[in-house]
ROBA-16157 format. One record per atom (N, C-alpha, C, O): residue in three letters; z, x, y. Coordinates in steps of 0.02 Angstrom, whole numbers, padded with zeros to 5 digits, always signed. Atoms other than C-alpha are relative to their C-alpha. Layout:
residues N
ALAZXY...
end
This chain:
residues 168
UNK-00005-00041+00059UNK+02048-02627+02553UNK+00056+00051+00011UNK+00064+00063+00071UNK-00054-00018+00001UNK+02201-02525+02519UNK-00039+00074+00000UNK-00099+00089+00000UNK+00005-00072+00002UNK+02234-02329+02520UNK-00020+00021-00045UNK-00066+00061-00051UNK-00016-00029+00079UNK+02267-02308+02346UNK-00075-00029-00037UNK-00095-00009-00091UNK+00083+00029+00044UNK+02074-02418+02310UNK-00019+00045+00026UNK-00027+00080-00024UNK+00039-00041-00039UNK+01995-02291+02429UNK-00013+00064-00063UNK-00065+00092-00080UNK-00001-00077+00019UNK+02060-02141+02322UNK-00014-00019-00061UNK-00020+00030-00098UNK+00017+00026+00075UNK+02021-02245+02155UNK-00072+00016+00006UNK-00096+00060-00030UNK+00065+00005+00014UNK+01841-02272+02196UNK-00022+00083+00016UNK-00073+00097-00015UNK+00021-00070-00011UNK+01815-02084+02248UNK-00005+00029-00055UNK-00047+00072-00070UNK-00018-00031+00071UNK+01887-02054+02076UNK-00050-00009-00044UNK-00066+00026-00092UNK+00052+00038+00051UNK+01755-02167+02007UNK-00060+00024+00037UNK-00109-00008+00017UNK+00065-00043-00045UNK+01617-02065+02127UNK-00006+00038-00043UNK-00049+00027-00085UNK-00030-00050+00018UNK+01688-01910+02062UNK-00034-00018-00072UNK-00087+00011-00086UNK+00018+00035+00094UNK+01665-02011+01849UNK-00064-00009+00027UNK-00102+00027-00005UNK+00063+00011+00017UNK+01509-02060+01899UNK-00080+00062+00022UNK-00136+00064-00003UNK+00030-00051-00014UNK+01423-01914+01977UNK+00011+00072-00038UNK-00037+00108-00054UNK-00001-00055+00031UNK+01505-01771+01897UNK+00018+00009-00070UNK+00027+00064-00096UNK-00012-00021+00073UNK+01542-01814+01718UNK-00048+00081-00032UNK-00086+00118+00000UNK+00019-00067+00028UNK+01494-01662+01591UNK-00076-00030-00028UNK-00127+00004-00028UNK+00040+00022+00005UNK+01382-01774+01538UNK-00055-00051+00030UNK-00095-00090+00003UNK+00015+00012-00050UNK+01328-01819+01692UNK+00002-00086+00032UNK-00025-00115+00079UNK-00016+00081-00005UNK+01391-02003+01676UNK-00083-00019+00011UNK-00100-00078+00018UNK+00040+00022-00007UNK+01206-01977+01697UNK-00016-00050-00049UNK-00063-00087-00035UNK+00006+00055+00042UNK+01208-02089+01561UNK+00003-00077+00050UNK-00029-00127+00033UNK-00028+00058-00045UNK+01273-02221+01703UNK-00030+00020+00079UNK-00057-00025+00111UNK+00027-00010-00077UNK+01221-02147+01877UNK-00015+00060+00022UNK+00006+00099-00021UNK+00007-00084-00024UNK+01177-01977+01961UNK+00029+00007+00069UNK+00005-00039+00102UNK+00000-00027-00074UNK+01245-01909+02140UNK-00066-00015+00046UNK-00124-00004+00029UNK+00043+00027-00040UNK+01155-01974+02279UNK-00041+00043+00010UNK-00097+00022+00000UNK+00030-00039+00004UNK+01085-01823+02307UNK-00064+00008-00040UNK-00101+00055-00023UNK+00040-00007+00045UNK+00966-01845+02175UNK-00039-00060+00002UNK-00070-00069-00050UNK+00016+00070-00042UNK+00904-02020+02266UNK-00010-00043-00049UNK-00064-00072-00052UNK-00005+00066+00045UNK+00950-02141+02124UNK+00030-00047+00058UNK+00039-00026+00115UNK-00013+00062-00028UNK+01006-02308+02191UNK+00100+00018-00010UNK+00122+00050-00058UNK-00059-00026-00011UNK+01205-02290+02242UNK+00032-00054+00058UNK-00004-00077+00103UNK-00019+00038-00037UNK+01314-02397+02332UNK-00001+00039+00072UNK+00004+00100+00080UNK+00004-00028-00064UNK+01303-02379+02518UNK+00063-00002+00034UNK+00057+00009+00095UNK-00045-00025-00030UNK+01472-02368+02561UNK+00069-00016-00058UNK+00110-00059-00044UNK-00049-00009+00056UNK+01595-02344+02397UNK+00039-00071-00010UNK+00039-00116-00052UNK-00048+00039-00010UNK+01727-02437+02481UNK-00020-00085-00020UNK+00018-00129-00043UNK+00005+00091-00010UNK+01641-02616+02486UNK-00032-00031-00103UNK-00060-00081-00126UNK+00012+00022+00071UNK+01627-02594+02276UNK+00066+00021-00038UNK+00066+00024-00099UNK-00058-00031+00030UNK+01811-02526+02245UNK+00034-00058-00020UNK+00023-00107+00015UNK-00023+00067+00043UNK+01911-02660+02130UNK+00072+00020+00064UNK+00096+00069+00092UNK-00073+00003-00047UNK+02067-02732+02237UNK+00055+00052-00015UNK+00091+00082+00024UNK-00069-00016+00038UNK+02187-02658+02098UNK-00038+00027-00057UNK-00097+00014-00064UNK+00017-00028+00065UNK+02156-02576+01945UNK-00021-00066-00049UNK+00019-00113-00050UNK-00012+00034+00036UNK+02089-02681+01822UNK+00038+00014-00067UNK+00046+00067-00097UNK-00054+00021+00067UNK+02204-02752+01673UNK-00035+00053-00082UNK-00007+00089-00124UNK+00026-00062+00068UNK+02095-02651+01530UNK+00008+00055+00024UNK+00025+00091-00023UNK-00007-00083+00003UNK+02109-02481+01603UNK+00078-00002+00024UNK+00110+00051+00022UNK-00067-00001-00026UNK+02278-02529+01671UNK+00067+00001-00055UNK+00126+00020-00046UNK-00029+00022+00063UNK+02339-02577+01493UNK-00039+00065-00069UNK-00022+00064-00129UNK+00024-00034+00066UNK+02235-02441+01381UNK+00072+00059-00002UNK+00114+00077+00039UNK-00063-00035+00057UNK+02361-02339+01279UNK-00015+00079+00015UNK-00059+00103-00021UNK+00015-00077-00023UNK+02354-02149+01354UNK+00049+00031-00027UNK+00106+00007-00022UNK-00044-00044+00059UNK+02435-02007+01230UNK-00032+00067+00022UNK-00076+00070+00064UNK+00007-00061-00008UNK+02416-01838+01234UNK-00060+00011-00082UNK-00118+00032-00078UNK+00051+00023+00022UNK+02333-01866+01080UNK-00076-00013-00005UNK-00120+00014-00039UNK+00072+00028-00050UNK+02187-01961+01172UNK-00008+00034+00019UNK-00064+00053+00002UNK+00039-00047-00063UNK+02175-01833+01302UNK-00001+00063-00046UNK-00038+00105-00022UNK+00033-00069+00033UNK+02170-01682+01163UNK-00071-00016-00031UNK-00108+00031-00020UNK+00038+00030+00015UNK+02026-01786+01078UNK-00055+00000+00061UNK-00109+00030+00059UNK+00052-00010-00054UNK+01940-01813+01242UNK-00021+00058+00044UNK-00068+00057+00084UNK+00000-00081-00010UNK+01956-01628+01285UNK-00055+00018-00041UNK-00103+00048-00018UNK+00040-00054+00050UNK+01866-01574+01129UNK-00082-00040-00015UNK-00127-00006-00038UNK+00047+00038-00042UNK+01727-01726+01173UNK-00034+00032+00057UNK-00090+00056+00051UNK+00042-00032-00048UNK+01689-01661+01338UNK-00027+00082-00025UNK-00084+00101-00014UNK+00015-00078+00011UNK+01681-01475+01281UNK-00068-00004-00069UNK-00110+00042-00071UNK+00058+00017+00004UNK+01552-01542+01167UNK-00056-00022+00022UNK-00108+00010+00014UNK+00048+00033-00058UNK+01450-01640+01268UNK-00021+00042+00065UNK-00070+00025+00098UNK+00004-00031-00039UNK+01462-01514+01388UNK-00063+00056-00011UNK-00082+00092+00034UNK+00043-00035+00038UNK+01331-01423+01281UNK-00043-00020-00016UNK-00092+00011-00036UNK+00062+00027+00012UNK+01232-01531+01259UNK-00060-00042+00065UNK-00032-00082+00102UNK+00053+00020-00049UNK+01069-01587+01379UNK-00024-00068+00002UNK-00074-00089-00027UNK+00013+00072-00009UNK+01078-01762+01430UNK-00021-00003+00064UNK-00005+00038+00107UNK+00012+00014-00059UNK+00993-01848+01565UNK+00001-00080+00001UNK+00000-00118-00047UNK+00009+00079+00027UNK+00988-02029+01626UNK-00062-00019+00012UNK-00104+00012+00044UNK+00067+00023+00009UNK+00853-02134+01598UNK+00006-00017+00078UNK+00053-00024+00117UNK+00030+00061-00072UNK+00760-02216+01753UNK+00056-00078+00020UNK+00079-00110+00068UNK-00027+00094+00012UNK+00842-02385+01707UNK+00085+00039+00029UNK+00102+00031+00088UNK-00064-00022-00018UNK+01025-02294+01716UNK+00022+00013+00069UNK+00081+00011+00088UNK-00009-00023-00087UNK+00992-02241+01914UNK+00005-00063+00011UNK+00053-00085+00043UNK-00001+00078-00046UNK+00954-02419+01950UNK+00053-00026+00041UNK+00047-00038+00101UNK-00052+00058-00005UNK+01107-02512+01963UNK+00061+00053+00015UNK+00088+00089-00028UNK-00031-00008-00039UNK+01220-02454+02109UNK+00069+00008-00036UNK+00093+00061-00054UNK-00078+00036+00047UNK+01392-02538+02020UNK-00025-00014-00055UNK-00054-00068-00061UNK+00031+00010+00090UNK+01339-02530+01836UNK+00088-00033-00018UNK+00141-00018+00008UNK-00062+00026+00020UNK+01471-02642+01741UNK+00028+00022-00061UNK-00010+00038-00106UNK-00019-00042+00067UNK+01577-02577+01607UNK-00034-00013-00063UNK-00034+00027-00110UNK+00041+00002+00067UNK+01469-02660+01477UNK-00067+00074-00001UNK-00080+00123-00036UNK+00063-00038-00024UNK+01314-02580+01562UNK+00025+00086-00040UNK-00002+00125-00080UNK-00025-00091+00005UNK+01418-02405+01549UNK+00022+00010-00069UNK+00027+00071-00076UNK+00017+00011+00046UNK+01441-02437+01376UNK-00029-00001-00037UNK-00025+00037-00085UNK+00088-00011+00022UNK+01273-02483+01325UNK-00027+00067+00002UNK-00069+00092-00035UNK+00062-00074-00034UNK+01206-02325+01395UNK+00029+00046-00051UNK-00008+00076-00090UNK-00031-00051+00057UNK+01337-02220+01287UNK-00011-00025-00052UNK+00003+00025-00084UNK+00030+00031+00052UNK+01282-02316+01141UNK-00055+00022-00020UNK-00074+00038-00076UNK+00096+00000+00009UNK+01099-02295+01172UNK-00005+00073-00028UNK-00058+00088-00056UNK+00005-00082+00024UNK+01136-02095+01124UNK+00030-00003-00068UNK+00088-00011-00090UNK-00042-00034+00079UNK+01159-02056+00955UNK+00034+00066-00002UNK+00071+00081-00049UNK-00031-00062+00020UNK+01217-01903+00964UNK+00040-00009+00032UNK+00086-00002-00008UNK-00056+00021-00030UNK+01348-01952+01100UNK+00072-00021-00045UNK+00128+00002-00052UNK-00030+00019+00023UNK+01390-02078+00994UNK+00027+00033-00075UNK+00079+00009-00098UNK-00042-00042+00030UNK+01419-01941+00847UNK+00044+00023+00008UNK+00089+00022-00035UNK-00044-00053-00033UNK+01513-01833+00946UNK+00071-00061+00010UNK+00123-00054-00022UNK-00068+00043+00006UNK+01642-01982+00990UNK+00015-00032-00063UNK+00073-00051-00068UNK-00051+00026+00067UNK+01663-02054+00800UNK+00023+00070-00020UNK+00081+00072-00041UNK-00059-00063+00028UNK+01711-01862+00752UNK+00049+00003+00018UNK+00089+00030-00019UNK-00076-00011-00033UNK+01865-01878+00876UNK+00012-00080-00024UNK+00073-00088-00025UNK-00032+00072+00029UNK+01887-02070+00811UNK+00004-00049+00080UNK+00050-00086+00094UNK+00002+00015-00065UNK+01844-02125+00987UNK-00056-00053+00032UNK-00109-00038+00060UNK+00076+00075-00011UNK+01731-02300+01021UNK-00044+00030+00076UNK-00035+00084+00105UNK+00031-00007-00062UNK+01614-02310+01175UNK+00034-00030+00043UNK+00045-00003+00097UNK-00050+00010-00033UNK+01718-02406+01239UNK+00085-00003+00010UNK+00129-00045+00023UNK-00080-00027-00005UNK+01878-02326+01242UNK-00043+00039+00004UNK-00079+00003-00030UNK+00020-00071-00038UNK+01780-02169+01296UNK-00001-00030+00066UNK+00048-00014+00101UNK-00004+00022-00058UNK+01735-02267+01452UNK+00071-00039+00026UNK+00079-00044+00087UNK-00069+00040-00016UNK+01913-02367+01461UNK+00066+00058+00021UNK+00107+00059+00066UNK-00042-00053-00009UNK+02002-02206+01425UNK-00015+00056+00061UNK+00034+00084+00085UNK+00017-00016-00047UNK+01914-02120+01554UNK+00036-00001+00054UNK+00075+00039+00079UNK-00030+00031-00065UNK+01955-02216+01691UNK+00069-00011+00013UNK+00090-00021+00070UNK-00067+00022+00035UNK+02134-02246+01607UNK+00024+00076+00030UNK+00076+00077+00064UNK-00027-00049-00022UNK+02147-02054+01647UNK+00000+00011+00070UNK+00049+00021+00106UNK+00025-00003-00088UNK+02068-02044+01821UNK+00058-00035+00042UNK+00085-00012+00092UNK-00047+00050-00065UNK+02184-02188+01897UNK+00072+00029-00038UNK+00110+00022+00010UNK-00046-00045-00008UNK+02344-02087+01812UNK+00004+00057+00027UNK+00060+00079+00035UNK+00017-00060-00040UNK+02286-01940+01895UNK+00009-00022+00071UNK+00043+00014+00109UNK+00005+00024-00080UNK+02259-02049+02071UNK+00071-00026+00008UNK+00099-00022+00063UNK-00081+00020-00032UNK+02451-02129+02040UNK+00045+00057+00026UNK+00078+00060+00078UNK-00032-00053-00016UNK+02518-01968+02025UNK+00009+00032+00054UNK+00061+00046+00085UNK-00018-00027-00058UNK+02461-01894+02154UNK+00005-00033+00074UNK+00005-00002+00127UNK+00011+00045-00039UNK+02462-02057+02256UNK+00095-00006+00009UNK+00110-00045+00054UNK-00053+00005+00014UNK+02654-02044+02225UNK+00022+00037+00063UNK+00051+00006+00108UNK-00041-00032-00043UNK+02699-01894+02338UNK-00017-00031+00066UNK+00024-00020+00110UNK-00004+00014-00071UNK+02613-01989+02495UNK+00048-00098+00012UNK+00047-00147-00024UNK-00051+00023+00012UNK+02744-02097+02558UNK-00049-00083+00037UNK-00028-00140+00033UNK+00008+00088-00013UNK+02615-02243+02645UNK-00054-00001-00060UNK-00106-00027-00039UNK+00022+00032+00060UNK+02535-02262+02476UNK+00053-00029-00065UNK+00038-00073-00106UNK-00060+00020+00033UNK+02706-02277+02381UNK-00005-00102-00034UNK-00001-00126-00091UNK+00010+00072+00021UNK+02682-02480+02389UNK-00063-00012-00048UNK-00065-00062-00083UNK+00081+00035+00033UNK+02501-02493+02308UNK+00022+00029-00070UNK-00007-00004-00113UNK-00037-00031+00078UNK+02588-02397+02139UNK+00053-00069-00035UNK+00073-00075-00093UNK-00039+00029+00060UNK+02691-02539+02100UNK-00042-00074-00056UNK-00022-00116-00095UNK+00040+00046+00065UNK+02540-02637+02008UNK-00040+00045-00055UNK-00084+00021-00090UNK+00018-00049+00039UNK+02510-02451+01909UNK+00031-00013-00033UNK+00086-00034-00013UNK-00034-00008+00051UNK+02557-02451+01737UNK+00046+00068-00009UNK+00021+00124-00011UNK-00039-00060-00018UNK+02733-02338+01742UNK-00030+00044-00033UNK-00039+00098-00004UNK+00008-00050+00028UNK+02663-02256+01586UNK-00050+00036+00002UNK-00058+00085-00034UNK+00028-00040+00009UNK+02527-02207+01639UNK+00005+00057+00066UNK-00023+00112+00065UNK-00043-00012-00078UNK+02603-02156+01821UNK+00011+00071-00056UNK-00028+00117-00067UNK-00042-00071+00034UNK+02732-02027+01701UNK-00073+00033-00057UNK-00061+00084-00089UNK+00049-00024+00026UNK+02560-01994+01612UNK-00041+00062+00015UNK-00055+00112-00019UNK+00032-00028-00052UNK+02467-01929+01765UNK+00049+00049+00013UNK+00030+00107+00012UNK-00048-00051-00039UNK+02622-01840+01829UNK+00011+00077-00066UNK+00006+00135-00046UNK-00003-00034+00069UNK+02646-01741+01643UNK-00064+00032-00011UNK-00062+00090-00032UNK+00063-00027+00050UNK+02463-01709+01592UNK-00054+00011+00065UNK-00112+00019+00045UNK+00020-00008-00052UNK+02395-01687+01778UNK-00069+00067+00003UNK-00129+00058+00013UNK+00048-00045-00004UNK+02319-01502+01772UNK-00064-00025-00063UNK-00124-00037-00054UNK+00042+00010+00082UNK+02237-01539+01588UNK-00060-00087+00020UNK-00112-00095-00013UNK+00044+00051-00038UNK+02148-01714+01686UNK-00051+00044+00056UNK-00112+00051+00061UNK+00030-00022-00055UNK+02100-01634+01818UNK-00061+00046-00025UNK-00116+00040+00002UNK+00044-00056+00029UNK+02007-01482+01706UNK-00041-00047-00052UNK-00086-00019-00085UNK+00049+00015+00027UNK+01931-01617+01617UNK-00061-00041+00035UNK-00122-00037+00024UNK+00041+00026-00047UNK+01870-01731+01751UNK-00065+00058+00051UNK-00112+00047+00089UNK+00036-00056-00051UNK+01788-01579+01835UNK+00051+00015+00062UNK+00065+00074+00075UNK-00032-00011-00073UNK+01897-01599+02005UNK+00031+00088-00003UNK+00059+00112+00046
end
């Protein structure tokens, strides 16, 4: 497994433990003894996959998903039982679960924003955030050239404003 998967799946630790809405929709921090992979690394995708690698990231999107979290952020979600289960939940799974909330799913048609492109765009931000800063170290340099450039100059441009939404 590469450098640049290491610091992806942390990213996707990071999405799945500390969303605002506690991705508890999808998983909780181990800490809280839901079911969790036992060592990150041996569930991190080789490479980015082609849907979050290919979703369409704007400033746009990320003002939209700004004013999303700062809602949601207000509001008292937890995940069900069923949501801890499953270690590596699959993007449908993570989907489903944001579905299963109506009021979630209010809160994302007011910004014009599906469930999935909340979860696509997500991750679409997270791994421009990980190129970026995967950029200045010079033995990760090679694992960037299967990043989409735009979202590379994405991450590098809209960096602080990711970062304050991801929590990091």
């Amino acid at each position: 497994m590469t450098v640049f998967s290491r610091f992806k799946i942390a990213g996707c630790a990071v999405f799945l433990g500390l969303f605002p809405i506690g991705l508890s929709l999808v998983a909780l921090p181990v800490s809280t003894g839901v079911a969790f992979a036992d060592d990150l690394l041996d569930v991190a995708p080789k490479q980015t996959p082609a849907e979050i690698n290919n979703f369409k990231l704007s400033e746009d999107f990320l003002s939209r998903m700004e004013k999303v979290q700062e809602q949601l952020g207000g509001m008292e979600l937890s995940a069900t039982e069923e949501e801890g289960q499953d270690a590596t939940p699959s993007f449908d799974k993570m989907v489903k679960s944001v579905e299963s909330r109506p009021q979630v799913v209010e809160v994302l048609k007011a910004q014009n924003i599906t469930p999935s492109d909340y979860i696509l765009g997500y991750f679409a931000l997270m791994s421009s955030l990980a190129a970026a800063d995967a950029e200045s170290e010079p033995q990760l340099v090679d694992e960037l050239k299967d990043i989409n450039p735009e979202h590379l100059a994405f991450g590098k441009q809209y960096s602080e404003r990711i970062r304050v939404l991801i929590g990091e």
